[in-house]
C-alpha positions as CSV (number, residue, x, y, z in Angstrom):
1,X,0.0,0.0,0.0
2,X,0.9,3.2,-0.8
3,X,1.4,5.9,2.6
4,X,3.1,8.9,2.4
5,X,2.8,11.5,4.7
6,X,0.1,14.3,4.0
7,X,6.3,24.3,8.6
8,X,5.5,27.8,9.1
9,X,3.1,29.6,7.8
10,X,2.1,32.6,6.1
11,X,3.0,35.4,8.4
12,X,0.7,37.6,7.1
13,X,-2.1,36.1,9.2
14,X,-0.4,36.8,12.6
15,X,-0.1,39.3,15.5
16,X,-2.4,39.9,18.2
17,X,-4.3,37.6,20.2
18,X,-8.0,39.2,18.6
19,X,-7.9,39.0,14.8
20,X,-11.2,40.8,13.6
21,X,-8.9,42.3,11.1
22,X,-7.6,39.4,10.1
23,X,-8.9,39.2,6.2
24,X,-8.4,35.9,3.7
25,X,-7.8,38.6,1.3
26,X,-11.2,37.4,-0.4
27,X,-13.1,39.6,-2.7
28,X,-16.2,37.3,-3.0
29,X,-18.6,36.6,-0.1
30,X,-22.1,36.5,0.3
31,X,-22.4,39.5,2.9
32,X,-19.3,41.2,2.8
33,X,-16.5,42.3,0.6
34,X,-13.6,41.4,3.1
35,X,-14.3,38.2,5.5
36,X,-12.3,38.3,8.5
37,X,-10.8,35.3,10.1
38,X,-11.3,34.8,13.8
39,X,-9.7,32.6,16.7
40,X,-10.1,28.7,16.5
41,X,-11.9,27.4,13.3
42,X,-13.3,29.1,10.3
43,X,-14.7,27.3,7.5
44,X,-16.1,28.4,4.0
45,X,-17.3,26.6,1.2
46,X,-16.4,26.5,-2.6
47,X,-17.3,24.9,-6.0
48,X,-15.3,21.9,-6.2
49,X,-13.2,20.4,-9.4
50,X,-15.7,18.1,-11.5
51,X,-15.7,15.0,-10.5
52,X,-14.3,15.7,-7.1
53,X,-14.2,12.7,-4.3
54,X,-16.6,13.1,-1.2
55,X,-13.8,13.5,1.3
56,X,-15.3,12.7,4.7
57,X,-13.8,10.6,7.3
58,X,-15.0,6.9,8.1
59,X,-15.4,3.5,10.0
60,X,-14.6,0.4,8.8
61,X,-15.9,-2.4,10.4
62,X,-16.2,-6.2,9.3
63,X,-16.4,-5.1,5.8
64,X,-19.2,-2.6,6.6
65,X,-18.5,1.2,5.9
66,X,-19.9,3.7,7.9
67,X,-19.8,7.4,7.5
68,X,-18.8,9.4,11.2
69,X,-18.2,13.0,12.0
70,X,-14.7,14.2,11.4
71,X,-13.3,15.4,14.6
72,X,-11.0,18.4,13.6
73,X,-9.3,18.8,16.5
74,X,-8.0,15.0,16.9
75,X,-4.4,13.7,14.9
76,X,-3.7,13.3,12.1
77,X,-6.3,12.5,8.9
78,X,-6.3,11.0,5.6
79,X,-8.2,11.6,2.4
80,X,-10.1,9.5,1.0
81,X,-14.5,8.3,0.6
82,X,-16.1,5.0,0.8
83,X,-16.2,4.4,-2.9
84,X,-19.8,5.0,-2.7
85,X,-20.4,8.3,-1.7
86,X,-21.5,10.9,-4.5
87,X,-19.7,14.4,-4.1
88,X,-21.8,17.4,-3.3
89,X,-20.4,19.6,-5.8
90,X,-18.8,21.6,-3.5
91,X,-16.1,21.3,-0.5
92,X,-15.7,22.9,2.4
93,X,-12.5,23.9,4.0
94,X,-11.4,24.7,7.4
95,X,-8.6,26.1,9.0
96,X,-7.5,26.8,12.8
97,X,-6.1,30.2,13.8
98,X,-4.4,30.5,17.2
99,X,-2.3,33.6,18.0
100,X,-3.0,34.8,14.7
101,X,-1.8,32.0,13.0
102,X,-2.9,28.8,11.1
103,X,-2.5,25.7,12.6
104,X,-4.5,23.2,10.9
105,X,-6.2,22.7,7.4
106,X,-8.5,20.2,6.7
107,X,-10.5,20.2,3.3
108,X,-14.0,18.1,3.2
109,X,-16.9,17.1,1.2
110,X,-19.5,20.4,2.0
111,X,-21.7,17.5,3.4
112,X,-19.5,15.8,5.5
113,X,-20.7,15.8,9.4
114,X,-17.8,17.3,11.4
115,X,-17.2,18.1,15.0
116,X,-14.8,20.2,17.3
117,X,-14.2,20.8,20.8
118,X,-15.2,24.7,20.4
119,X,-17.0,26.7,17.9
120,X,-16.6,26.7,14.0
121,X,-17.1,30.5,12.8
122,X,-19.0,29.8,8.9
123,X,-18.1,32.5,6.8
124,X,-20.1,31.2,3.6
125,X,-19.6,30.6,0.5
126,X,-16.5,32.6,-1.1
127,X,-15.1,32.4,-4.7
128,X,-13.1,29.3,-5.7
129,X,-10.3,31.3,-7.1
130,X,-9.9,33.5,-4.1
131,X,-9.8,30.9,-2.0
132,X,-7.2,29.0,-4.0
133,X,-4.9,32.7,-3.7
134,X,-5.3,32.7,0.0
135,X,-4.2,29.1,0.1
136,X,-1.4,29.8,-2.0
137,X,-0.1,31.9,0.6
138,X,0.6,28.5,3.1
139,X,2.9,26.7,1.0
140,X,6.2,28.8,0.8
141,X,7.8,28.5,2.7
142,X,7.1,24.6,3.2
143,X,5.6,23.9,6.1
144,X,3.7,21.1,8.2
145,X,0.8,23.2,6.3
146,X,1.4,22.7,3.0
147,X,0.6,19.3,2.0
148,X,-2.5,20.5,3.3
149,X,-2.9,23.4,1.6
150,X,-2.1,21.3,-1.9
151,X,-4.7,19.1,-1.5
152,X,-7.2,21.4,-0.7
153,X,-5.9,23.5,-3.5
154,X,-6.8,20.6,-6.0
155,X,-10.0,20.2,-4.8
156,X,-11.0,23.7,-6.0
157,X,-12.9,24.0,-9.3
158,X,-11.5,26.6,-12.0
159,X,-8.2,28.0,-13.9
160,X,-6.4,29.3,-10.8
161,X,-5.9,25.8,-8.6
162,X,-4.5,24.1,-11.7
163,X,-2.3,27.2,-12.1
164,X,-0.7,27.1,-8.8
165,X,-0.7,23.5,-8.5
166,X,1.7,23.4,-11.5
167,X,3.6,26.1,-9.8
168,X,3.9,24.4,-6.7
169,X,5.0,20.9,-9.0
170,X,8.1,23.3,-10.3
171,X,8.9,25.1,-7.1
172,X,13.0,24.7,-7.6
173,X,14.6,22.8,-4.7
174,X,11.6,21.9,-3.2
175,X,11.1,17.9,-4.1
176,X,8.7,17.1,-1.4
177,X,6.1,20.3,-2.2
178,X,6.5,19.1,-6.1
179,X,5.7,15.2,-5.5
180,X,2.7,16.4,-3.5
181,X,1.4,18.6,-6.5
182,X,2.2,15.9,-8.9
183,X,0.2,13.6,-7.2
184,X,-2.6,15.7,-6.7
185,X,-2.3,16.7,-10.3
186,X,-2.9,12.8,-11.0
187,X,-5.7,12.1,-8.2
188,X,-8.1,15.2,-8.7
189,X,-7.1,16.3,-12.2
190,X,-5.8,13.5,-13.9
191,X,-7.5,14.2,-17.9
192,X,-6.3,18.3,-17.9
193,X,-2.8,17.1,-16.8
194,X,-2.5,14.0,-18.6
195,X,0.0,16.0,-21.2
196,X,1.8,17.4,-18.1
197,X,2.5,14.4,-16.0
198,X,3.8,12.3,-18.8
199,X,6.2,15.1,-20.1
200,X,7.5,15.6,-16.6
201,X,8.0,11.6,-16.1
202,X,10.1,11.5,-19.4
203,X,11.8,14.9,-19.4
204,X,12.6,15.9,-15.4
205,X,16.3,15.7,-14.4
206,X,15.2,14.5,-11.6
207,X,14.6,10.6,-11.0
208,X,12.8,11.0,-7.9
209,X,10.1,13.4,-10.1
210,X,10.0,11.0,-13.0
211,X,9.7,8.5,-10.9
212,X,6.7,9.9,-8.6
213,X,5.3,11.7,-11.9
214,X,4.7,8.2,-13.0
215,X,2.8,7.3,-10.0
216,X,0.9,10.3,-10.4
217,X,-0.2,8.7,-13.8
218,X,-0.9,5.2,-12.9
219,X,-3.3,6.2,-10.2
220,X,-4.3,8.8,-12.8
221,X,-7.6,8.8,-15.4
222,X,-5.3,9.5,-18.3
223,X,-6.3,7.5,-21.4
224,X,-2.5,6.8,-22.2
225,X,-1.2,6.2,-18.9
226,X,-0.4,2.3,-20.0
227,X,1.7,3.6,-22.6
228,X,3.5,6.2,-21.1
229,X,4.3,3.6,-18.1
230,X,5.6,1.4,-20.8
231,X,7.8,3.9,-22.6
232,X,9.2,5.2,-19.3
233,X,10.3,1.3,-18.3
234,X,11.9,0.7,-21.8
235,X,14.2,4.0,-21.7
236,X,14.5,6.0,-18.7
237,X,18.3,6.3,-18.0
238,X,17.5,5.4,-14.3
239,X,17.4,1.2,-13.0
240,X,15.1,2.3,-10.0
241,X,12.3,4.9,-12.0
242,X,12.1,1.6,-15.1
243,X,12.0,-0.8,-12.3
244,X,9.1,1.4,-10.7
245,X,7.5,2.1,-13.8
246,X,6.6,-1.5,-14.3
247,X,5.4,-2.1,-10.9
248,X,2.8,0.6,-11.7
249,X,1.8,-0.9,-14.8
250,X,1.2,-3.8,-13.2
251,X,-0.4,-2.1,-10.8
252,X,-2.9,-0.5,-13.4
253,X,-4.2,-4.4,-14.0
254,X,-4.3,-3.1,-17.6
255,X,-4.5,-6.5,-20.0
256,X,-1.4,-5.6,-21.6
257,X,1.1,-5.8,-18.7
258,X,1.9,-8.9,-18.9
259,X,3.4,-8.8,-22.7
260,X,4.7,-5.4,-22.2
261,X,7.1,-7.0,-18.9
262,X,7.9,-10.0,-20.3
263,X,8.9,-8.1,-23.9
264,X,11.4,-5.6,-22.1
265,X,12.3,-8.4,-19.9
266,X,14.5,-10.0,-22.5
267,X,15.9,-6.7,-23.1
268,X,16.6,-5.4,-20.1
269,X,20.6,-5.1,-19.1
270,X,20.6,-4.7,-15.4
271,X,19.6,-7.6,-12.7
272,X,18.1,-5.8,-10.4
273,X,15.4,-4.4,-13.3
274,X,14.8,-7.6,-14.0
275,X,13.8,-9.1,-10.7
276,X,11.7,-6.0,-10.1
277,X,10.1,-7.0,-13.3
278,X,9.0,-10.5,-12.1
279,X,8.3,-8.9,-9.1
280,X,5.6,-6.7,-10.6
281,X,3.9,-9.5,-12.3
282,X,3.7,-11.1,-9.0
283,X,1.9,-8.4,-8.0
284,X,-1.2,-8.6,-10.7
285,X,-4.3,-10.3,-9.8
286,X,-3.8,-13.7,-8.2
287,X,-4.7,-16.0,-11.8
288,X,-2.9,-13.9,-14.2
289,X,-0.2,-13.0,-11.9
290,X,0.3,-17.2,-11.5
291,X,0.1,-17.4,-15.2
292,X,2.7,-14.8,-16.1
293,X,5.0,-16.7,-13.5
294,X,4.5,-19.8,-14.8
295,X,5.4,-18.6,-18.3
296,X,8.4,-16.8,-17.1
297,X,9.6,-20.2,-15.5
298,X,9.1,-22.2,-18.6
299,X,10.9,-19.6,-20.7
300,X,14.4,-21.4,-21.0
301,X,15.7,-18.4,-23.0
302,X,15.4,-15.9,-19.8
303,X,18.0,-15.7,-17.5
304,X,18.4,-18.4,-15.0
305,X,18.3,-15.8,-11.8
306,X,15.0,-14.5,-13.5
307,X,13.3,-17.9,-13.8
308,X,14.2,-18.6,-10.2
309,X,13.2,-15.4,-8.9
310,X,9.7,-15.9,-10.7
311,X,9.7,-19.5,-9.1
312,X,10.0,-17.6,-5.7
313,X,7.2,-15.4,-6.1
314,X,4.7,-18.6,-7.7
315,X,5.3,-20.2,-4.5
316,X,4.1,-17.0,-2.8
317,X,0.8,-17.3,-4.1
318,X,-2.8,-18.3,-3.2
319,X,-4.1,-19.1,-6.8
320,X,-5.0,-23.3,-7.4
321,X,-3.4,-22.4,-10.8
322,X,0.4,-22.1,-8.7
323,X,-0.4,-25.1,-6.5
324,X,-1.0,-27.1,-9.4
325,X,1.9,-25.9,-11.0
326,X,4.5,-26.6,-8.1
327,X,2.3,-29.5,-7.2
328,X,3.5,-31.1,-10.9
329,X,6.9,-29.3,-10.9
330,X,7.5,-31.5,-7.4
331,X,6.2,-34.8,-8.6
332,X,8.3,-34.6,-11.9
333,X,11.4,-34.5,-9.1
């Protein structure tokens, strides 16, 4: 499974203990033209990018899902629905302000129940692009707040979150900020940055960016995603990024995986590739990925270590297709 881990902030929303003149710098609100921030949560809501997930926070129980209030004041949090869920159209985004400063950002589903151990001050609906500005403003310098801030930032319908998502994906010397706005780029706005996300996984110096641009496609709706995946693990100039890009293919479940690995299999140079290569065919669903094994083994033209590795991973699996196989493989001995 993937986990990764989702700090000052803007100084412009500090000072004094009492912040009624405290402003998010938003020109659109539904009762005023400047909407003041005060002391412990504010929230306000926005249109959110078609398509957007119901973010809301849940139980898992037995296999049964149940939707709970999110409790902003508790942890840490993830992002993510039930699969179910249908969004609202719109989000809803909070932050915490203590001493003038922000503390916390979540970003929601605007139907999502939540809860707090004080009082949330609603300020209404505001302007998707002006919230995505005052956003802006908590991710340089990097901070515990802006990973936050990103994906709140991609949530946002309109022009100006994709703008300053691909700003914050270029930000020089700032790898972290960029793989989080890559992979926001892929979860929440995968079709409008299809073009994007596969130039950057081919054309970056970097072979930590190629190589988490490509993860950003694979998880991605992009319509060529297989293929990019497939070019990037034939000819980048890095072992790990091609031994990552197939992984992620395999990953994809696409019906084409297995032909793709086992073509660049034979002409792959570097060992280590190569065992990642079985590796990720391990790694497909349980009856193909026995399959693809099994053919790997009875290749005699592939590299001993190759064979043996894919031998190792066959014995790893559940499917009555590899306990057949090993059961015959044994017997003949």
């Amino acid at each position: 499974m993937i986990k990764s881990e989702l700090n000052r902030v803007a100084r412009t929303l500090r000072k004094t203990m009492i912040v009624p003149a405290l402003c998010l710098g938003l020109s659109s609100y539904t009762q005023a033209a400047t909407l003041p921030l005060s002391e412990g949560w504010n929230s306000w809501e926005v249109a959110a990018v078609e398509d957007a997930p119901a973010w809301c926070c849940f139980d898992y129980n037995a296999g049964v899902v149940q939707a709970r209030s999110c409790q902003l004041d508790r942890g840490s949090h993830g992002y993510g629905g039930n699969g179910q869920s249908s969004t609202s159209g719109s989000a809803r985004i909070y932050a915490l302000l203590e001493g003038g400063e922000v503390r916390k950002l979540r970003a929601l589903d605007s139907q999502c129940a939540v809860s707090t151990d004080s009082t949330i001050h609603a300020l209404g609906a505001v302007a998707a692009d002006d919230s995505v500005n005052w956003l802006a403003q908590q991710l340089a310098p990097r901070s515990r707040l802006t990973d936050d801030a990103l994906a709140a930032i991609a949530l946002h319908a309109g022009d100006q979150a994709s703008q300053t998502l691909r700003r914050s994906a270029e930000s020089p010397n700032e790898i972290d900020t960029r793989e989080h706005a890559l992979f926001w780029m892929g979860q929440l706005r995968g079709l409008a940055f299809a073009d994007y996300l596969q130039t950057t996984m081919r054309d970056d110096p970097s072979p930590q960016i190629r190589r988490h641009a490509a993860f950003s496609v694979s998880q991605s709706d992009a319509p060529n995603r297989v293929a990019a995946l497939i070019e990037q693990g034939r000819n980048d100039r890095s072992a790990e990024v091609r031994s990552q890009a197939w992984f992620w293919l395999a990953q994809t479940e696409d019906p084409s995986a297995e032909a793709a690995i086992g073509a660049a299999m034979r002409n792959e140079t570097d060992e280590e590739v190569r065992d990642q290569q079985v590796f990720a065919l391990s790694q497909l669903p349980d009856q193909r990925a026995a399959q693809a094994l099994i053919a790997i083994i009875g290749d005699r033209h592939q590299d001993t270590q190759v064979r043996k590795q894919a031998l190792f991973w066959l014995g790893q699996s559940d499917s009555e297709e590899a306990y057949r196989y090993l059961d015959a493989l044994l017997a003949d001995r």
